[in-house]
C-alpha positions in Angstrom: 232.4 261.1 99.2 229.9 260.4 96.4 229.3 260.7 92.9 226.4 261.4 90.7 225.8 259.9 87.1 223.8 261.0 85.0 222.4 257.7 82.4 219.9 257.9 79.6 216.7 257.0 81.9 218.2 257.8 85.0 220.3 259.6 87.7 222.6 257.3 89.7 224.1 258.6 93.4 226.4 256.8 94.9 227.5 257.3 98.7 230.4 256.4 100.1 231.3 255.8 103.4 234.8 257.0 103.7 235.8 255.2 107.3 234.9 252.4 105.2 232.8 250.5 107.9 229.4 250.2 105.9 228.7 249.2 102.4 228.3 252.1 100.2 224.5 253.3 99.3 223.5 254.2 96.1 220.1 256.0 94.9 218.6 255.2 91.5 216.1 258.2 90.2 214.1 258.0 87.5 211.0 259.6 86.2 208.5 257.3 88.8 209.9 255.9 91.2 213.5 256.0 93.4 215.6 253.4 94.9 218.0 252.9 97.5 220.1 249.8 97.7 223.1 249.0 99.8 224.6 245.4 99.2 224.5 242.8 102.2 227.8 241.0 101.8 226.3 238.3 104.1 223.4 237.7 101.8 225.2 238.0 98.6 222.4 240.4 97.5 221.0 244.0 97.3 218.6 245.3 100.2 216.2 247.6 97.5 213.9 250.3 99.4 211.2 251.6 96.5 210.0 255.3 97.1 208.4 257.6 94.9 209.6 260.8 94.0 207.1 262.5 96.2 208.1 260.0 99.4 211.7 260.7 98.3 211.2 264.7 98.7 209.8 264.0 101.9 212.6 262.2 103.4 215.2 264.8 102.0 212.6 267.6 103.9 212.1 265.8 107.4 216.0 266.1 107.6 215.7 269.8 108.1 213.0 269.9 110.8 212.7 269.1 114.5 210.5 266.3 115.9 206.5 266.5 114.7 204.3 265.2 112.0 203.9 268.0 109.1 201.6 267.5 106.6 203.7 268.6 102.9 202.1 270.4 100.1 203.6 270.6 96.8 204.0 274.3 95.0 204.7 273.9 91.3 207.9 275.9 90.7 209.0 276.3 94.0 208.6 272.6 95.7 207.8 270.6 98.3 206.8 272.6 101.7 205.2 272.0 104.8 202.9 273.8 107.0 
């Protein structure tokens, strides 16, 4: 499961892991930068991972492809690719 909210500066996703065995993940977007966090019950605190939007694209796109190292080029309208 996971929801998505939409705030004045920026977008909030929130993952949920439904066999309830992890703490649930959440993804902060804004215009510069993006942000994963899961909380660390143990700690009492938030493990933060920054990213820009461009690292962020990246990550979604090396989900979709088999082992390699691809070098990405960006085409404005139709997105991130790699060759």
């Amino acid at each position: 499961m996971f929801s998505i909210e939409d705030e004045f500066d920026h977008t909030l996703i929130t993952v949920v892991d439904n066999e309830n065995q992890r703490e649930d993940v959440q993804i902060i977007m804004d215009d510069h930068a993006v942000f994963l966090r899961q909380y660390d019950e143990k700690n009492n605190t938030y493990e933060v991972i920054e990213l820009s939007p461009a690292m962020f694209n990246e990550l979604l796109l090396s989900m979709k492809n088999k082992a390699g190292i691809y070098v990405t080029k960006h085409r404005p309208k139709k997105g991130l690719y790699h060759e």
